[in-house]
Every structure is written in C-alpha cells, then in structure tokens.
C-alpha positions in Angstrom: 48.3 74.8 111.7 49.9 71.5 111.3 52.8 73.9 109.6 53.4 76.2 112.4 51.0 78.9 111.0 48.2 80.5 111.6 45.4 82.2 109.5 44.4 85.4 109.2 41.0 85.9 107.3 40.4 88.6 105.0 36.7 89.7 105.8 34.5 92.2 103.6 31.6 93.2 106.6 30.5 96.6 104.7 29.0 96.3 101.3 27.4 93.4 99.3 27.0 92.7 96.1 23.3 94.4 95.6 25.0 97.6 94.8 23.3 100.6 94.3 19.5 101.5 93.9 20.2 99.7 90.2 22.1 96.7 91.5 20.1 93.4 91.4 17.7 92.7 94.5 19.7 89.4 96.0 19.0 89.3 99.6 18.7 91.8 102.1 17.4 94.6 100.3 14.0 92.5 99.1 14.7 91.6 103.2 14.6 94.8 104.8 16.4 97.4 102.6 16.1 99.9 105.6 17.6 97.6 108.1 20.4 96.2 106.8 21.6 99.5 104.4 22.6 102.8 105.4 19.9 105.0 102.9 20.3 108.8 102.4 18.1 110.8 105.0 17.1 112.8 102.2 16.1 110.6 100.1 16.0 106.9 101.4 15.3 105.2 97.6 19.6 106.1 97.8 22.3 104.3 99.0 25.2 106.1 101.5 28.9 104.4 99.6 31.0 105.1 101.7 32.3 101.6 100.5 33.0 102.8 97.1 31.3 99.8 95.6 27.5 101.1 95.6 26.2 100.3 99.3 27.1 100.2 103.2 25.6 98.2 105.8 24.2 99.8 108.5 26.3 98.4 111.6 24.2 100.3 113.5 21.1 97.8 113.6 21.0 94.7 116.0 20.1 92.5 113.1 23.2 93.5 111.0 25.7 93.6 114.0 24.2 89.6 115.0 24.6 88.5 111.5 28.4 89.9 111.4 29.3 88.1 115.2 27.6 84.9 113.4 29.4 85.1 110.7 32.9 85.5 112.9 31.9 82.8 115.1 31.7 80.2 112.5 34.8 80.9 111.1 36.2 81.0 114.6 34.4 77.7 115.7 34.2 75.4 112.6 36.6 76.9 110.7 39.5 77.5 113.1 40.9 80.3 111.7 43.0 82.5 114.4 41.6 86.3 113.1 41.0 88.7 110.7 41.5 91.3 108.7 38.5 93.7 108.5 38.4 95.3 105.2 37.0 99.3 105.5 36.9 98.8 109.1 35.9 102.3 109.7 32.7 101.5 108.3 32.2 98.9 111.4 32.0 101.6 113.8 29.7 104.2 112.0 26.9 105.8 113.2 24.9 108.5 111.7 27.4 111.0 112.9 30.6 109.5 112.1 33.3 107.1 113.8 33.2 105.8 117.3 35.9 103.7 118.3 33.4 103.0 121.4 30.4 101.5 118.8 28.2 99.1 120.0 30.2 96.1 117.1 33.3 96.9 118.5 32.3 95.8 122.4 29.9 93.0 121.4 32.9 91.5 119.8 35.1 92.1 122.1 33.0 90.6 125.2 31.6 87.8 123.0 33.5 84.7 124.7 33.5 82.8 121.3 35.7 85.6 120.0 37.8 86.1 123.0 41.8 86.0 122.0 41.1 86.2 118.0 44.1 88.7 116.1 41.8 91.6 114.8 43.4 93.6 112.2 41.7 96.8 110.6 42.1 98.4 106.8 41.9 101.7 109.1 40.1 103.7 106.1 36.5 103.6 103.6 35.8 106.3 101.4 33.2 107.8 103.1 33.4 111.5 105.1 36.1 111.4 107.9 37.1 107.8 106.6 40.6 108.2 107.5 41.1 106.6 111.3 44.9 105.1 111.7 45.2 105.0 115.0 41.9 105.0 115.9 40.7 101.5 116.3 40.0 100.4 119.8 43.1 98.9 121.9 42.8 95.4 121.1 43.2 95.8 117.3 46.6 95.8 115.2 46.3 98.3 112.2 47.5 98.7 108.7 49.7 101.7 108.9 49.8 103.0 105.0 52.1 105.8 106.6 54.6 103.6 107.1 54.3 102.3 103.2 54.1 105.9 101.6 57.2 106.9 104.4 59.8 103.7 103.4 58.9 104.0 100.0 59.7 107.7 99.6 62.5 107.3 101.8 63.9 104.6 99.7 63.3 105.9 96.6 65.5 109.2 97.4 62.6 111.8 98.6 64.2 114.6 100.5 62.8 115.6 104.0 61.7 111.9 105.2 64.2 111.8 108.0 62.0 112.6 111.3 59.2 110.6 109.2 60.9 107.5 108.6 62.3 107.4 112.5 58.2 107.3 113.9 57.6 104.2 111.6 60.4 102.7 112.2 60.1 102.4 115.7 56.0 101.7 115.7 54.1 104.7 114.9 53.8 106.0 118.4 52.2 109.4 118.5 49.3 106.9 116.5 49.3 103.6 118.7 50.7 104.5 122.7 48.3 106.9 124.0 45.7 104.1 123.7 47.8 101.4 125.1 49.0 99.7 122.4 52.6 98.5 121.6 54.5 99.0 118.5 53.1 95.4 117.5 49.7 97.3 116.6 51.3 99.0 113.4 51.1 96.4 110.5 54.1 97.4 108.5 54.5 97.1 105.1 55.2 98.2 101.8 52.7 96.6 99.3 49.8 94.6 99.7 47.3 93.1 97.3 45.9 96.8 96.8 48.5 98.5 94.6 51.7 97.9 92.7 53.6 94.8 93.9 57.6 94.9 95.1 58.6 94.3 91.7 56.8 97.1 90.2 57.4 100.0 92.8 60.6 99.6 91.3 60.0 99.4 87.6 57.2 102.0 87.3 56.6 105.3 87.5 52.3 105.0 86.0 49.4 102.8 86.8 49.0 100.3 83.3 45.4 99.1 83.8 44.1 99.4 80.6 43.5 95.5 80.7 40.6 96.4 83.7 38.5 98.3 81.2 38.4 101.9 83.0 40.3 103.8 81.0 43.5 103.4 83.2 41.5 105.5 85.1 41.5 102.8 88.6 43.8 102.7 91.0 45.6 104.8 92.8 48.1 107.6 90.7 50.6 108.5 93.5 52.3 105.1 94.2 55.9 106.5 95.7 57.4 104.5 92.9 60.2 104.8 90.9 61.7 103.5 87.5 65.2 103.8 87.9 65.2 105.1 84.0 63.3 102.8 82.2 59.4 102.2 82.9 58.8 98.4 82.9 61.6 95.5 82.0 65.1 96.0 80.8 67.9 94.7 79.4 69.9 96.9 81.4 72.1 95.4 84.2 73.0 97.9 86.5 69.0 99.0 86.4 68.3 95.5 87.0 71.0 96.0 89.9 69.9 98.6 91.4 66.1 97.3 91.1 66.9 94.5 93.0 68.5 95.7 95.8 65.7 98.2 96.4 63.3 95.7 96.7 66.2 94.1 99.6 66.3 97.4 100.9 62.1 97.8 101.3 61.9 94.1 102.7 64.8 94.6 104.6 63.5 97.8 106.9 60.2 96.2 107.0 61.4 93.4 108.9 63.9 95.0 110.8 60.9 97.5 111.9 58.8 97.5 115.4 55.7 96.8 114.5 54.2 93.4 112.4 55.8 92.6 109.6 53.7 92.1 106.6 54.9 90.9 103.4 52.7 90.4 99.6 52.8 86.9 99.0 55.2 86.6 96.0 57.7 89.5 96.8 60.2 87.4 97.5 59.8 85.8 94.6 60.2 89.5 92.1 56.5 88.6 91.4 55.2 91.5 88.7 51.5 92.5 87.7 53.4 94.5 84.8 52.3 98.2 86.3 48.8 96.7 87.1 48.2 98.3 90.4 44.7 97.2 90.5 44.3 93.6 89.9 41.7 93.1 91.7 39.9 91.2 88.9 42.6 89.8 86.8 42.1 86.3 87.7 44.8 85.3 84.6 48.2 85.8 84.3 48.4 89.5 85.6 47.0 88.9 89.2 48.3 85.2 89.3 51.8 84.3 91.2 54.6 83.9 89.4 56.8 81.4 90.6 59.6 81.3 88.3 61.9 83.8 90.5 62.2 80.7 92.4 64.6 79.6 90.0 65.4 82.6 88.4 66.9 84.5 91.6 67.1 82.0 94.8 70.0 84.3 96.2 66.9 87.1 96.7 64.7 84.4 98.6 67.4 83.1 100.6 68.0 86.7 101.6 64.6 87.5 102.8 64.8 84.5 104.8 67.8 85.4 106.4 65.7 88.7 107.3 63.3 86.6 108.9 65.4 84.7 110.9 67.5 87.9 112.6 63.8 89.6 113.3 63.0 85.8 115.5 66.5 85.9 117.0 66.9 89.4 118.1 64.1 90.6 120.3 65.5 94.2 119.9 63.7 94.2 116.6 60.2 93.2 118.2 60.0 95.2 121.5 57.1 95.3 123.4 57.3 99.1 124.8 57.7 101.8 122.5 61.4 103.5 121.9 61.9 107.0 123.1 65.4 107.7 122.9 65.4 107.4 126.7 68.4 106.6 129.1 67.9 102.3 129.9 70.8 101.1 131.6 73.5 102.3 134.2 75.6 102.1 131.8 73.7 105.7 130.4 72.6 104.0 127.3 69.8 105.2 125.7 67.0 102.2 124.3 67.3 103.8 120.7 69.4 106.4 119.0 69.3 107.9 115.9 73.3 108.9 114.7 74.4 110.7 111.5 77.0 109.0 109.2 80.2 110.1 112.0 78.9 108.3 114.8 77.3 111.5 116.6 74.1 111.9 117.4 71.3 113.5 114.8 71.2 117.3 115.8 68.3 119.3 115.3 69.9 121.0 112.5 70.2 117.4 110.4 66.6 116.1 111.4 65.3 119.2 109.1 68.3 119.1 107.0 66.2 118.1 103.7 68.8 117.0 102.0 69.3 113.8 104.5 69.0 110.4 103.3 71.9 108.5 105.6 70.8 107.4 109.0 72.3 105.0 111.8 69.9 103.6 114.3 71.3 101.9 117.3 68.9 100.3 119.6 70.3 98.4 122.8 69.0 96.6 126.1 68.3 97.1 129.5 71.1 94.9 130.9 74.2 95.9 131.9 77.0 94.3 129.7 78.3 90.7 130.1 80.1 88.5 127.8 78.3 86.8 125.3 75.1 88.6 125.1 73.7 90.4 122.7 73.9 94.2 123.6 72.8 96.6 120.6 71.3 96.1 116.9 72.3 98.6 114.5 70.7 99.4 111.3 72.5 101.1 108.8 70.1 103.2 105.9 71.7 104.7 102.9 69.1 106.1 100.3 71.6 108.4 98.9 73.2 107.7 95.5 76.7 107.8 96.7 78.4 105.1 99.0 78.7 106.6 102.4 81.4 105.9 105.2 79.4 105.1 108.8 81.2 105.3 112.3 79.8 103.1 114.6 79.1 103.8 118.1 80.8 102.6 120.9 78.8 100.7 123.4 81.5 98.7 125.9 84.3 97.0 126.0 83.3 93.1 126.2 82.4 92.9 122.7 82.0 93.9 118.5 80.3 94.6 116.3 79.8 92.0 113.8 77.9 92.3 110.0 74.8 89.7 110.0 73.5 91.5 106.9 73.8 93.5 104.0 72.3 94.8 100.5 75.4 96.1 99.9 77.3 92.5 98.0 80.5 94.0 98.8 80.5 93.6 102.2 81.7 90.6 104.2 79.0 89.1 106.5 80.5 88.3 110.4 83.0 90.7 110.0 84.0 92.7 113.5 83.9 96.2 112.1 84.5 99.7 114.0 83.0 101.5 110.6 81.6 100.5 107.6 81.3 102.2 103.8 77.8 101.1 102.1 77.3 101.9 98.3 74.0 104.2 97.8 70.7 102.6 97.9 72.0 100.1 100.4 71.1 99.0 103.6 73.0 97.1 106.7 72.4 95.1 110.1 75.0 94.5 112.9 74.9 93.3 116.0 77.2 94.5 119.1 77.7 90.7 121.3 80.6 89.3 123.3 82.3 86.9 121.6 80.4 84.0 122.4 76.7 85.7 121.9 74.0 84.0 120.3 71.0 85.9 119.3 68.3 85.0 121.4 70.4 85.9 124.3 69.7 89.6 123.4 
C-alpha cells in the first residue's frame, strides 16, 4: 500500500487437502464429513471432485458458507488486503442441481458490511458438470475471460478466421459481461497466468515438457495456442529470436491496449521461461522460480512494457467505462469504435468472414466535438500476417495528426505525424489523433 498498490488474494474456498475417501482424515471430515463435503447421493462413503483434486465443499451448508465469510473477513480486517481472486468459483455457487449466480454465498458476501467495496475476481470454471460459467458471475464480480487468451493467442500466432473473435475481446467481451450490467472492466484480460505456459514459452513451444512433475507428461493442458516459430525450445537463431520477441510485444501490447483489466504473469516482462513446463504448480526450484536475469539481458523489452502501461493510464479511450458498439458519438458523425481494413475503409461483411484476414485497424474516438489540443481518436494497428502491410489511416478532422506513441515494428519512428503507415508482419502499432498541443489525459 505504502507503494501505490493494492493486493489481490489468491483464495482456494473448494477443496482441501483431505482428498478423497483415501486422503488422510485432517479436519472436517473426522468433524462432520457430511457437512462440510459434497458426498455422492448414491453412495455417500464418495466424494463429488468437481475440484479435480479429490473433494468439494459443500457451499451449500450454513456452517461452510460462515467459515468461508470468516475466513474473508480476516483477511479483509487484519490483513488489509483489497480482494480476491476465487479459484474454481463456480464451485461457490453450487447446489445440488448446478450453478446459481443467485446462491445463498454470493448474497451473504455481498450484504456482509465487512466485505462491502472488496475487488472480487472469479476463475469462472471447476471441472465438475456444467463447470464452464464466463459470464456468469453475479454483477459485482470482474472475471477471468480464458476467451480472450485462447482468441489473442491464436490471433497472434497466425490462425485464420479470428477476425470477428478478436474484435468482442478486444473491446470487453460484451455479449458475456453487458446484459448483466457490467462494464468492459469485468473481463480480466490476459494471455498467461500461473496455470499454463508462460510469455516466453507460448512462443518457443509447440508441447507440454512436464516430465520433471512425475505424470508421464501427461498434466497440463495439450492445446496451449502456442507456437515455435521453427525450433521447439532455445535457439541460436536470430531472426527466431527476433520474431520471438516481438510476439511476446505484440501479446503484451494488445492486452494492455484492451477494454477490460489488464493482467499480466509476474516475470513476462522479464522473458521469464519454465522451459515448456506448463504445469509448475509444484516446481518450487528453478523451473517455477522467477528468473530475473532478463533484467539485464533485455531492458529495451521492460522499458517497452512500461511504456504500454503508461499510454493505457494516459488515454482513457483504452479504459472505457461503457461498452463499444460501433455507434454514432459525436455531431461530428463519428462512431465510438470502428473496425477498418488495411485501406482505411471500413471492414465489410465480406472481410469479417474472409478467413484469410489477419490485418485489422481499430479506431476508437470521443464524445467531444474537436478542439485543439485534445486528444480525439486512439488507433491500434494489428498485423499477424507474415508480410509487412501498408495501413491508411482515417480521417477524423482537421485540427490535428496522427502521431506514433508506439510500435513493435523497430523500424518505425515514434512521434511521427503520419497519414499511413507500413508495419512488418507480426507487428503491432498505437497512434493517437491530438491537436498539436494535446496531452494524453486530455483525451
């Protein structure tokens, strides 16, 4: 806090570690097994897992749901930590028949005054029947939106068809968050996390390598959306090395420039590598531990990401509160986003299913009409194609220019005033349309 930050705590609220009917008796199940565990209604000696690790606790009952708001309320109280991330939160609002974003947990938290104003942030998936609920968590509650990872990450890596997919996470997920009331801020976007391959490895493998955990290299998940670039693992090879690199700008780069929360793996920035381990969850050695040496190895990269950063808390066109809809927002007749193809025009119908496209424009721009020395538009500029592309950009007034705040493409000369720009494939670009005397947080 004394830093400017707050804390997020990861929680684990739907297993323990008494596992199955041959896990060790620890606590509650010498307690009462019944009460605090979900059993099979055929056969109660059996445990329900739809936590994957053995056992679920059985929200349902007063006594669990009281020891969970206890548990929060410490950490709140004496702790002083600002939320939390709810790992398997679907299994906090289970009942014998399924989901319910309306479960008991979920209002007793949310009218318990100790709680009031916390960040709650749900893992919106277990493993258990119908454990799949993005979107779904009640209105107060951000979301990890794996769409979004799975969607930049094919997107980036050259899938065809990702087009129409990559605009809805871009802008917030919508059709998942609005029709309950929530803003784009409740899809956390991201592109690796501590499940799965880090940055580094998205781009430098093609396989899972867990061998080290002792399963067979059976763990983890197969389809990661990664790719190699021709060599699985390191390489000697520069222009892999190259192009490794600036994918990783490229992921970081959309993420932040996305609506929704940013999240980023601690040690992304740095080209931290769990060598193709993509489930480290109990490496505590050199595999799951960061690597800080891309401090010094690559501090151009870092300084990058920070540069990210700082346009995303300068232009509030990248952090909306409202979700984007391509509709008319000015008198000028500007619309609040649109989507262009390489020429400047707008997407057509034809080019959203065109699954061959991998070049997009977006331009997003205010409500105000235009006056000198305000930030008008933000333009992102995508190219997952492996050929360098030539973009028009639009024209939004008179008063001002578009200028290059930043680019994954080296080539490129950052504050230019540009009318079109020419990005190498795999490359990505931000611009911002002010007057001539704009500064950012006047947008």
């Amino acid at each position: 806090h004394d830093a400017g930050l707050e804390v997020i705590l990861d929680v684990v609220y739907n297993h323990t570690a008494e596992g199955n009917h041959l896990g060790p008796t620890l606590s509650f199940r010498g307690i009462d097994n019944a009460a605090y565990y979900r059993l099979m209604p055929d056969d109660p000696s059996q445990y329900v897992n739809d936590s994957g690790c053995g056992n679920t606790i059985n929200i349902d009952h007063p006594q669990v749901r009281h020891l969970v708001l206890d548990s929060l309320r410490y950490w709140v109280t004496a702790a002083g930590v600002d939320g939390f991330r709810f790992d398997l939160a679907p299994i906090l609002g289970r009942t014998t028949t399924g989901f319910d974003r309306e479960h008991v947990f979920f209002l007793e938290l949310e009218q318990d005054p100790a709680l009031a104003g916390i960040k709650l942030v749900a893992e919106p998936w277990d493993v258990g029947p119908g454990g799949y609920q993005l979107g779904h968590f009640p209105r107060a509650w951000a979301e990890w939106n794996d769409r979004y990872r799975d969607t930049v990450r094919q997107f980036w890596r050259g899938d065809q068809g990702k087009l129409g997919e990559l605009a809805h996470v871009i802008l917030g997920s919508a059709e998942r968050f609005e029709l309950s009331g929530r803003g784009p801020w409740a899809s956390v976007s991201y592109v690796a996390s501590h499940d799965g391959f880090t940055l580094a490895d998205i781009v430098s493998y093609e396989q899972r390598h867990n061998a080290a955990n002792g399963e067979d290299n059976q763990d983890g998940h197969a389809h990661n959306f990664s790719r190699n670039y021709g060599v699985e693992g390191p390489t000697d090879d520069t222009d892999i090395e190259a192009l490794r690199r600036r994918q990783r700008l490229n992921m970081l780069a959309t993420v932040l420039a996305s609506q929704g929360t940013p999240m980023l793996l601690a040690g992304d920035e740095l080209g931290n590598s769990q060598a193709g381990n993509n489930n480290a969850y109990a490496q505590d050695n050199e595999t799951g531990w960061l690597n800080w040496s891309g401090l010094e190895a690559d501090p151009d990269f870092l300084e990058q990401v920070r540069t990210m950063i700082g346009l995303r808390r300068d232009l509030p066109l990248l952090r909306q509160r409202r979700h984007l809809h391509g509709r008319t927002r000015n008198a000028a007749g500007f619309k609040d986003v649109e989507w262009l193809a390489p020429g400047g025009e707008q997407l057509t119908a034809e080019q959203w299913d065109d699954g061959w496209g991998k070049t997009v424009l977006l331009c997003n721009t205010t409500r105000k009409r235009f006056a000198d020395g305000e930030v008008q538009a933000v333009a992102l500029v995508l190219n997952a194609s492996e050929e360098a592309t030539h973009f028009c950009l639009p024209d939004v007034g008179k008063r001002g220019s578009w200028r290059l705040h930043f680019s994954t493409d080296a080539s490129d000369a950052l504050g230019s005033a540009l009318e079109e720009i020419t990005l190498v494939g795999s490359s990505f670009a931000l611009l911002v349309y002010a007057g001539p005397d704009a500064r950012h947080e006047s947008a």
